[in-house]
C-alpha positions as CSV (number, residue, x, y, z in Angstrom):
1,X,98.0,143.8,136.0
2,X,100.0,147.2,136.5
3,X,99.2,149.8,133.7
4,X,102.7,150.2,131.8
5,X,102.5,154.2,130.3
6,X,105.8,152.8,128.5
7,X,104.1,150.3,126.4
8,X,100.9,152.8,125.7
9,X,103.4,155.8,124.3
10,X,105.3,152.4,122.4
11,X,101.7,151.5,120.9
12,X,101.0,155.3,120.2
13,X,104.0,156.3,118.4
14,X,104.0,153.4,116.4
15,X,100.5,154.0,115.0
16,X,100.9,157.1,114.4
17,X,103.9,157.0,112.4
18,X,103.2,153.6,110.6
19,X,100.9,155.4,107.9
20,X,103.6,157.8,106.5
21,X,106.0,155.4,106.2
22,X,104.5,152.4,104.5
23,X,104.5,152.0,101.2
24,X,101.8,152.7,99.0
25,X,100.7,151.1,95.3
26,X,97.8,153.0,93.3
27,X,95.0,150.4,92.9
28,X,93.9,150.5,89.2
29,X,90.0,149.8,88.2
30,X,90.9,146.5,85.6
31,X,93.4,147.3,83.2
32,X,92.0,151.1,82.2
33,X,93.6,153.8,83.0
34,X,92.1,155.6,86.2
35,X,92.2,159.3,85.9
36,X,95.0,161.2,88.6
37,X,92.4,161.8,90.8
38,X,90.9,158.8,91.2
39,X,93.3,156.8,92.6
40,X,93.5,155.1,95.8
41,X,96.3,154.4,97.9
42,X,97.2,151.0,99.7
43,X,98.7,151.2,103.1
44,X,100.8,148.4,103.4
45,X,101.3,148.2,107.0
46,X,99.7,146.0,110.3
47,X,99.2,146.1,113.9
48,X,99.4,143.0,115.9
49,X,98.2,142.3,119.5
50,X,97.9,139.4,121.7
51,X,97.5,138.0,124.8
52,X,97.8,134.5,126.2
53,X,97.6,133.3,129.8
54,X,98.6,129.5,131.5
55,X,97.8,128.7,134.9
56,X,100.8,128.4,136.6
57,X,103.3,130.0,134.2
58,X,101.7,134.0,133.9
59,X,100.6,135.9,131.1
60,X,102.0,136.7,128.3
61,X,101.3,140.5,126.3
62,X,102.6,141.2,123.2
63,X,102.4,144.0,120.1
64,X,104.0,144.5,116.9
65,X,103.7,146.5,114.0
66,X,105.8,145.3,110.6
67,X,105.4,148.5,107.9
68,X,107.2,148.5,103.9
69,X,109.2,151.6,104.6
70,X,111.0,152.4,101.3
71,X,111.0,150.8,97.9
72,X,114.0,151.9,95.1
73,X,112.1,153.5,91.8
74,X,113.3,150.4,90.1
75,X,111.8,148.1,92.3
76,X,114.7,146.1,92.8
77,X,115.6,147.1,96.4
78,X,112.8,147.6,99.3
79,X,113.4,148.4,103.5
80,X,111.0,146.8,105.3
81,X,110.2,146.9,109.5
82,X,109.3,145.7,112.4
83,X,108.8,147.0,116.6
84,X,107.8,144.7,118.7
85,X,107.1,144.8,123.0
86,X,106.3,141.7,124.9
87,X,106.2,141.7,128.4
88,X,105.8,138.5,130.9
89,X,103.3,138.7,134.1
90,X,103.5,136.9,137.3
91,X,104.1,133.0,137.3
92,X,107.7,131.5,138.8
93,X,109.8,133.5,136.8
94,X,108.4,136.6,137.7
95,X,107.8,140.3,135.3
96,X,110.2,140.6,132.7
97,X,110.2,142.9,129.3
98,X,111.3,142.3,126.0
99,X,111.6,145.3,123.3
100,X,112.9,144.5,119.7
101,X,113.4,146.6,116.4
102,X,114.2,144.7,113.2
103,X,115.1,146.2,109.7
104,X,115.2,144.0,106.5
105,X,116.7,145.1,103.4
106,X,115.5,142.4,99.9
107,X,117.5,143.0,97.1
108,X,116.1,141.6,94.0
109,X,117.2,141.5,90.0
């Protein structure tokens, strides 16, 4: 397997901008108020990674990181999104890449 500095800088940017641009909801201790400085953030955000391998047919690699970018004040309209990088080894139809980058915008009432 050749080492793909492509796919490392893909995997390095997305993790490092995946935190500030997730949404976040304060976490509240039952139903009491929590005093302002107390409160705890949820990032709403996940990193996937996977391999799988068939004799005969290759391997396949794949990453993907999906991250609630925006949310209106209202609630009513959010941006959500995704990056994603697979990439085929060996087998009889040889290397081949596959890069995607998916935005979903959910409008509710």
């Amino acid at each position: 397997m050749k080492f793909n500095l492509g796919l490392l800088l893909l995997y390095a940017f997305l993790a490092i901008l995946a935190p500030f641009y997730s949404h976040a909801k304060p976490l509240l201790n039952d139903d009491r108020p929590v005093p302002a400085q107390q409160l705890r953030y949820k990032r709403q955000f996940s990193l996937n990674f996977g391999a799988t391998h068939e004799d005969g047919y290759g391997t396949d690699v794949n990453a993907e990181a999906i991250a609630s970018l925006w949310r209106s004040q209202s609630g009513n309209t959010k941006l959500d999104g995704s990056a994603s990088y697979t990439q085929h080894f060996g087998g009889l139809s040889g290397d081949g890449r596959d890069y995607r980058l998916k935005l979903k915008v959910v409008f509710t009432r």
